[in-house]
N, C-alpha and C positions, 0 to 999 in steps of 0.2 A: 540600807540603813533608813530607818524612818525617822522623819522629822523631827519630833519631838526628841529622839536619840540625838540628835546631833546640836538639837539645841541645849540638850543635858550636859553634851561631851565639851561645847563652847562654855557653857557656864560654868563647867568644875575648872577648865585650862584658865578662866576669868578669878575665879578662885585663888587656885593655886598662885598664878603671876602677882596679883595682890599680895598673898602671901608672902612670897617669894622677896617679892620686892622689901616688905616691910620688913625683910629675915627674922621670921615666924614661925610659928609650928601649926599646924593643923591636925587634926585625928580624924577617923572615919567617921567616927558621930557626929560630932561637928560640920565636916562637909556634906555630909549625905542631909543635916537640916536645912544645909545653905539651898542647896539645889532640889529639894523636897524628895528626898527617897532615901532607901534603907538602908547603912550601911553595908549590908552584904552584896547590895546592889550595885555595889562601885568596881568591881573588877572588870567589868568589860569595858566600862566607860572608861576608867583609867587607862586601861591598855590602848585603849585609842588615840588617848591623850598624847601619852608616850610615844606611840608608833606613830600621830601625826609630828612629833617634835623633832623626830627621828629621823623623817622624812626630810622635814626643812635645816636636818644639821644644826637643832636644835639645842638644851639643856632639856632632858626629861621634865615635862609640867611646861613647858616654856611655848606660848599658845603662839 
């Protein structure tokens, strides 16, 4: 994974837990301005998100 990916996949998990916390809603347009890219660009990053959250027996989005 390259760098700047993982620094994308840190800021959307950054996102989201903000979110999250404030029990919020986000949409994909919205997040893809937060972290500067397109929405249709968010599924792989997302998925990493998840399957790091996953990893640490997390809540899905939960960094």
């Amino acid at each position: 994974m390259q760098t700047f990916e993982v620094d994308r996949v840190d800021r959307i998990a950054d996102v989201l837990s903000g979110v999250a916390t404030a029990k919020g809603l986000i949409g994909y347009g919205p997040l893809a301005r937060r972290v500067d890219t397109r929405p249709d660009f968010l599924s792989q990053p997302l998925g990493k998100v998840s399957r790091r959250a996953f990893d640490k027996g997390s809540p899905c989005g939960a960094p």
